[in-house]
C-alpha positions in Angstrom: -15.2 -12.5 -8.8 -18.9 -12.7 -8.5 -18.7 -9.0 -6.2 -16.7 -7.6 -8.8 -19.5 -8.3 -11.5 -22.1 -7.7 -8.9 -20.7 -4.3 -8.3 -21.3 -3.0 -11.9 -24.5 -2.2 -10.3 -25.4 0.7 -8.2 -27.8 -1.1 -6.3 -25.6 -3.5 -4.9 -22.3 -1.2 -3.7 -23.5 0.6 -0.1 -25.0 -2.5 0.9 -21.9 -4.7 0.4 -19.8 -2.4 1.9 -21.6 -1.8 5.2 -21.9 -5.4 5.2 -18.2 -5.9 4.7 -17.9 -3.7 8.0 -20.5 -5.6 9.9 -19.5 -8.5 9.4 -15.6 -7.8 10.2 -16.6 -6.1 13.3 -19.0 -8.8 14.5 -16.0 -11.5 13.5 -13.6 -9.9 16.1 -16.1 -8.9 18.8 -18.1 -12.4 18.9 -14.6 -14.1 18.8 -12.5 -12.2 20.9 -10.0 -12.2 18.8 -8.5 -15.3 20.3 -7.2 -16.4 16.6 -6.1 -13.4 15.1 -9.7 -12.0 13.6 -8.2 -8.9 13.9 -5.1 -9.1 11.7 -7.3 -11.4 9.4 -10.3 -8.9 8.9 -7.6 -6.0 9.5 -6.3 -7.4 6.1 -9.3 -8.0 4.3 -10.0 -4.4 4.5 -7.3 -3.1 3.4 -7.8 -4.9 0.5 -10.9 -3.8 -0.6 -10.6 -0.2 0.6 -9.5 1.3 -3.1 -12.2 -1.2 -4.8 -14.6 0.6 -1.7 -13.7 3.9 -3.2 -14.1 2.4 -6.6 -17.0 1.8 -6.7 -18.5 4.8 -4.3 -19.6 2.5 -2.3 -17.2 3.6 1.2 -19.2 5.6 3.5 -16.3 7.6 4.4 -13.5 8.4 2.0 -11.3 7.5 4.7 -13.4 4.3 6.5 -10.7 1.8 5.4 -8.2 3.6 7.8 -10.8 4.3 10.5 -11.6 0.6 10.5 -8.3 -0.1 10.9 -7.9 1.4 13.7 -11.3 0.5 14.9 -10.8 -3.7 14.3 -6.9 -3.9 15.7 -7.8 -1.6 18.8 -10.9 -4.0 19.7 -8.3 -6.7 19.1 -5.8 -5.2 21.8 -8.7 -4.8 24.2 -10.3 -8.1 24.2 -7.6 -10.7 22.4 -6.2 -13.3 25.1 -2.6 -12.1 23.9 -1.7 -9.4 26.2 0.4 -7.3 24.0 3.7 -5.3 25.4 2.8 -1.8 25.5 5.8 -0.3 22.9 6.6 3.3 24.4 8.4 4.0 21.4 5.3 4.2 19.0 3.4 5.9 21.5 5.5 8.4 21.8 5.4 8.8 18.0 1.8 9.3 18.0 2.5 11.5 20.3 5.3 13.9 18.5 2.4 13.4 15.7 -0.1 15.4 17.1 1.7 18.2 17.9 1.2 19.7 14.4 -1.6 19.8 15.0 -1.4 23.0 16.6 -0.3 24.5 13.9 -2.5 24.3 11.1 -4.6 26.6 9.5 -6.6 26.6 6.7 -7.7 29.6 4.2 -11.4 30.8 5.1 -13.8 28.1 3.5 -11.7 24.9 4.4 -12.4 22.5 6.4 -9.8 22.3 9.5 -11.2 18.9 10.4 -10.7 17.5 6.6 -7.0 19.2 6.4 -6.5 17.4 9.4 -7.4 13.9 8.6 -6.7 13.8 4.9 -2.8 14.2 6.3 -2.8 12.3 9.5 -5.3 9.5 9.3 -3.0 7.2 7.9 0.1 8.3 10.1 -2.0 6.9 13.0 -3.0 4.4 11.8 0.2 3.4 11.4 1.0 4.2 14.6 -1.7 1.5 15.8 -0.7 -1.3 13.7 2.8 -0.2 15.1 1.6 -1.1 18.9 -0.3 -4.1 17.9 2.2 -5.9 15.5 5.2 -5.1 17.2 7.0 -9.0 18.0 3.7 -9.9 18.3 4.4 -14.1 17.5 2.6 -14.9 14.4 2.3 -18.4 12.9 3.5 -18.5 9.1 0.0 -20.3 8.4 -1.9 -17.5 10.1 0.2 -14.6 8.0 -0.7 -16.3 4.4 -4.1 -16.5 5.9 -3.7 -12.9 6.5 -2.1 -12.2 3.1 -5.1 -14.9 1.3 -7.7 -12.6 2.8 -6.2 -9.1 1.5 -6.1 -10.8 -1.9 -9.9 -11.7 -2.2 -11.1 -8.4 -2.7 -8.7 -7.6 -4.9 -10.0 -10.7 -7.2 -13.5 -8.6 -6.6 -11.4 -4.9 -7.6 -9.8 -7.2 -10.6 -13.0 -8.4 -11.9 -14.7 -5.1 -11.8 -11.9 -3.5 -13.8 -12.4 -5.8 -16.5 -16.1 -5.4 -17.0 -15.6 -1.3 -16.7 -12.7 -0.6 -19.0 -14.0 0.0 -22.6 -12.6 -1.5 -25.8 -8.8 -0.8 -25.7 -8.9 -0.3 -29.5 -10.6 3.0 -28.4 -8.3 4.6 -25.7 -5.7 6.3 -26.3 -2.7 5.4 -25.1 0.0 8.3 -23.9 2.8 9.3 -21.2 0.3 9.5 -18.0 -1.7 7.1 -16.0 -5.2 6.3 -17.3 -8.2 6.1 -15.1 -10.2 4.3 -18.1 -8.0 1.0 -17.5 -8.1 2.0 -14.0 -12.2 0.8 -13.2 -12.6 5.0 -13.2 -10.8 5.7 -10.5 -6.9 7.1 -9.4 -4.8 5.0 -11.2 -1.9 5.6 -8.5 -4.4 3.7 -5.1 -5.1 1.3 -7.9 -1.8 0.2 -9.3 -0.6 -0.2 -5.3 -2.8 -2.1 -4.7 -2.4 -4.4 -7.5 0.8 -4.2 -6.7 0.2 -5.9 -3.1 -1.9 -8.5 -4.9 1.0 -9.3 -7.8 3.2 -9.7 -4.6 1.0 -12.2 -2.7 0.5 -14.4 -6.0 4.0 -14.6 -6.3 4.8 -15.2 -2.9 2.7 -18.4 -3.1 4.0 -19.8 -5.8 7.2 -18.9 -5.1 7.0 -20.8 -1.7 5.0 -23.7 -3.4 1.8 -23.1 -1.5 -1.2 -23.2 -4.0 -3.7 -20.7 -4.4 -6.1 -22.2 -6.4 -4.8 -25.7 -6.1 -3.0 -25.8 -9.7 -0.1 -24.2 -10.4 -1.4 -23.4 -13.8 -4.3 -21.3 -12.6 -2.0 -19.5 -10.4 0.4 -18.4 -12.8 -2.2 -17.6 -15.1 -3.7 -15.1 -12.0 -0.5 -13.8 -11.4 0.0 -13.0 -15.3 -3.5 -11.2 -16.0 -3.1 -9.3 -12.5 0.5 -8.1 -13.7 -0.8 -7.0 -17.2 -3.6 -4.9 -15.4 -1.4 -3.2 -13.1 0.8 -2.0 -15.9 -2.7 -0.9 -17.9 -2.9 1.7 -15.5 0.5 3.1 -16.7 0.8 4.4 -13.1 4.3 3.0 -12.3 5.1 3.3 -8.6 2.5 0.3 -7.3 4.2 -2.2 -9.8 7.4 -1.3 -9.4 7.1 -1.3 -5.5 5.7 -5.5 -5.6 8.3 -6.1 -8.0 11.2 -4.8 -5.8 9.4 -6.2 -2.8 9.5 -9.9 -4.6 12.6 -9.7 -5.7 14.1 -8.9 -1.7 12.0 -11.6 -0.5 13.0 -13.8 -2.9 16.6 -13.2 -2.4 16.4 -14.1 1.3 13.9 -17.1 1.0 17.0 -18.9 -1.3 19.7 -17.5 0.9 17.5 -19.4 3.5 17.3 -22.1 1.3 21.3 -22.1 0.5 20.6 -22.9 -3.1 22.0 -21.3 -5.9 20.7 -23.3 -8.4 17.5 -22.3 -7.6 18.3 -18.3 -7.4 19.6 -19.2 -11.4 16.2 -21.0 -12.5 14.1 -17.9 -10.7 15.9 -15.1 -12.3 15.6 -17.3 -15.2 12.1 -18.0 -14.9 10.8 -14.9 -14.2 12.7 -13.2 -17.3 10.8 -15.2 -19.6 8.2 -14.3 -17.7 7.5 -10.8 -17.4 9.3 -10.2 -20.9 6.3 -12.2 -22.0 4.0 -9.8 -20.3 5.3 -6.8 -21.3 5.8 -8.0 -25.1 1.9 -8.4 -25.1 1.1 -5.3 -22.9 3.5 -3.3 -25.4 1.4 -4.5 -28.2 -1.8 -3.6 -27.0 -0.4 -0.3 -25.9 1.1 0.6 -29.3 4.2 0.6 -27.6 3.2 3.5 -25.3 3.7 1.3 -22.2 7.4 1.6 -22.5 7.3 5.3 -23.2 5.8 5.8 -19.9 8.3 3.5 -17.9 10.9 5.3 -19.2 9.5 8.5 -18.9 8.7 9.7 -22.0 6.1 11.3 -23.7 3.5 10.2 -26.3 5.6 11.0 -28.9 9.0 9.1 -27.4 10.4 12.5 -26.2 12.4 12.1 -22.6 10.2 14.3 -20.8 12.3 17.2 -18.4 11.0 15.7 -15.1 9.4 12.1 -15.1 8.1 12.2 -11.9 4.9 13.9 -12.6 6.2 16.8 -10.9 7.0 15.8 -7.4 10.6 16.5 -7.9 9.2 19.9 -7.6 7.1 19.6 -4.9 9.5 17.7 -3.0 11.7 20.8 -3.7 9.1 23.6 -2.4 8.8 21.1 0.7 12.1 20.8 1.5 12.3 24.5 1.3 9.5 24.9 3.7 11.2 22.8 5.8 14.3 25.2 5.7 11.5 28.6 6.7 10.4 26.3 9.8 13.0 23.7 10.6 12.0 23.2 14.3 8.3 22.7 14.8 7.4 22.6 10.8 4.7 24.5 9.2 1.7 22.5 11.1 -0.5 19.8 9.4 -2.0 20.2 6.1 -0.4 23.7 5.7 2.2 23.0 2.6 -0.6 22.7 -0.2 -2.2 25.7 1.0 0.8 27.8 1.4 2.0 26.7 -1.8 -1.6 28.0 -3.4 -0.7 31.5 -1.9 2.7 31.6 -3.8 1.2 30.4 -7.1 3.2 27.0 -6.9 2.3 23.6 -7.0 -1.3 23.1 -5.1 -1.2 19.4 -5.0 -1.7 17.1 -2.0 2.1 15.8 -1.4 2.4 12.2 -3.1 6.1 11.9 -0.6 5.5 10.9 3.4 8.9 11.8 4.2 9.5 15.4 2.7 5.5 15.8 4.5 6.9 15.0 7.5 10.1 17.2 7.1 8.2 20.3 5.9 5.0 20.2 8.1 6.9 18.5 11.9 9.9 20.3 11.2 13.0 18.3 13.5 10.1 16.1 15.3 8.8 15.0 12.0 12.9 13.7 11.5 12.9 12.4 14.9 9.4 10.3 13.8 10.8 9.4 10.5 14.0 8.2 12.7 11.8 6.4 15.1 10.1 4.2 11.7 13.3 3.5 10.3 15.6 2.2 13.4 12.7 0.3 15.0 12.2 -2.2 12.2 16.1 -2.1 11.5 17.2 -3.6 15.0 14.3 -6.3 14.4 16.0 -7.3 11.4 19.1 -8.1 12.7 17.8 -10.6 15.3 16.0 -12.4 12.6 16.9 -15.3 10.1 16.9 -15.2 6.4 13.5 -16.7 6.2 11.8 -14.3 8.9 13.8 -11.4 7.0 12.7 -11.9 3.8 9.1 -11.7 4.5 10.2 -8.5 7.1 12.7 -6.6 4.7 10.0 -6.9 2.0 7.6 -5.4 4.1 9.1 -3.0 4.9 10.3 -1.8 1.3 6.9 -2.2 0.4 5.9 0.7 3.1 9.1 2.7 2.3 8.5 2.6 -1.4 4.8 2.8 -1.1 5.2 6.3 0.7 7.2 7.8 -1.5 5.3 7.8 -4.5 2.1 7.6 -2.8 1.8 9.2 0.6 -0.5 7.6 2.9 -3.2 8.0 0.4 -4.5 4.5 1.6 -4.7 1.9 4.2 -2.2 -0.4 2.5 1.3 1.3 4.1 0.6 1.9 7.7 -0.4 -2.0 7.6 2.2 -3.2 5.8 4.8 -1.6 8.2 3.2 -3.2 11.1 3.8 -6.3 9.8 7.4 -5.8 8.8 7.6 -5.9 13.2 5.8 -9.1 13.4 7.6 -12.2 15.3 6.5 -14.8 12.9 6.9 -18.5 14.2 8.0 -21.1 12.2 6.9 -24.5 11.1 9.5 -26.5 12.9 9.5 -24.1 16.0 
């Protein structure tokens, strides 16, 4: 909370955040990664890369990905645990650079920019793929994890707060709002609330404290939901809730106790009703206009996807001109441009992958879908919960949002994890 204050000041964001990537570099080199640094500082920064862009502070637009990368490679090479190389995710990095051939850009772009902007995160998922795959995790050492992604999202929190102007003064409508958004794209921002609503509730629904009181934690979990849904950008929110709500169902299935399924739905009712009573107030009431797709004025809007029904259309039918190889990399938003259509970066990981790989990008798509599937299966209701909900969070995440971030690529990794119990 003190970084998110001290970030209101110019002077303080580049330092911090070469600092930030020091210090999580030094971690895993110096200890060899013989605890997990990797996954732990892995986390941390993907829960300060939006707050990173937030702030300008992020040397690189993309350094949140590249450090990634970076941090859970070093952890492959020097960590004690030998990990199982997993042919299947190399050859999907693999089938993924072979669009690469194909791209072009119109005279002026930059190939190398076209290139990243669209596979950076791809990759990256790829590598938390190979290292996460049944690699055996304690449950301590994965709400460690989770604790660490959540502290700079206190930081992103706190800096939201002391940047959003009097809400008697915004205006209120049918789109998301950068101004309760700490200035920035309200759609990173709301995901990764989203991931931070989701860890709150995960400890207090599995009765481990985050503060030490209950109170304070149900009070954290409260004023991070009622900032997520100032944003009025609904995917991120949406995505935790659904995420919760899976886990929760297997963590009582686990738990073979109906009675306690009753007092959560209950309990939760109350709850976010409460929330969303207040935020609707605030809001003027515009806060239910937007989740039901509406405009300022209450009319049902024609398409209340913010047009990526259309663009997932246009993709699809690029998909159809080029079914085999696809397009090539970056290529839909600029051959869109030529046609006069939608010029917008695609918000959708699948239709990308459909209209720019062709049939490889299906067989990729098949490749993310079937792996974590199979691992399912061999798993309890305990493990399952905390893998199915990961793995709804990636599936979800990349359909509103693309790979935008850091956030999906590392939450698919963990959906392969081979978490070890307590009483194991």
């Amino acid at each position: 909370m003190v970084i998110g204050y001290a970030a209101t000041f110019s002077f303080f964001r580049s330092p911090y955040a070469y600092l930030v990537l020091a210090i999580a570099i030094g971690v895993v080199v110096f200890s060899q990664n013989k605890n997990e640094e990797a996954f732990f500082m892995a986390a941390f920064l993907v829960g300060v890369e939006v707050f990173l862009r937030m702030i300008r502070a992020a040397p690189l637009f993309e350094i949140g990905k590249y450090s990634v990368i970076v941090l859970l490679a070093l952890g492959l090479i020097l960590g004690p645990t030998r990990q199982k190389l997993t042919i299947v995710y190399v050859l999907y990095l693999l089938l993924l650079s072979l669009g690469i051939v194909l791209t072009e850009v119109p005279e002026g772009q930059s190939l190398r920019k076209s290139i990243v902007f669209n596979l950076s995160g791809p990759f990256m998922l790829g590598v938390c793929a190979i290292y996460f795959y049944k690699r055996r995790i304690t449950l301590d050492q994965l709400y460690d994890a989770l604790f660490m992604a959540l502290l700079p999202i206190f930081s992103m929190i706190t800096y939201m707060y002391f940047r959003t102007p009097d809400l008697k003064e915004i205006v209120f409508g049918g789109v998301s709002l950068g101004e309760t958004s700490g200035g920035f794209g309200p759609n990173q921002v709301a995901t990764t609330i989203g991931f931070g609503v989701f860890i709150v509730a995960l400890y207090i629904l599995t009765k481990r404290k985050l503060t030490g009181y209950i109170f304070f934690d149900a009070l954290i979990l409260a004023y991070f939901t009622y900032r997520g849904l100032l944003t009025f950008s609904r995917g991120g929110i949406i995505t935790g809730a659904v995420a919760m709500v899976v886990l929760a169902f297997f963590y009582f299935l686990h738990k073979r106790s109906f009675k306690k399924i009753a007092q959560f739905v209950a309990i939760s009712s109350i709850f976010v009703l409460g929330i969303w009573l207040y935020t609707s107030d605030i809001t003027g009431g515009m806060i239910y206009n937007r989740y039901t797709g509406r405009n300022a004025s209450g009319i049902k809007k024609q398409d209340a996807s913010s047009g990526r029904l259309k663009l997932i259309t246009t993709q699809f039918e690029g998909f159809q001109n080029a079914p085999l190889f696809g397009i090539g990399v970056g290529n839909g938003k600029y051959q869109r441009q030529l046609r006069g259509e939608h010029t917008a970066a695609s918000h959708n990981e699948v239709t990308r992958l459909f209209e720019e790989h062709g049939v490889i990008g299906l067989i990729m798509f098949l490749i993310l879908i079937t792996v974590p599937l199979s691992h399912f299966y061999k798993s309890n209701n305990f493990r399952r919960g905390f893998l199915v909900a990961f793995f709804i969070f990636w599936f979800l995440t990349i359909n509103h949002s693309a790979m935008r971030v850091a956030f999906p690529g590392f939450i698919y990794g963990l959906s392969l994890l081979n978490i070890k119990l307590e009483d194991e």
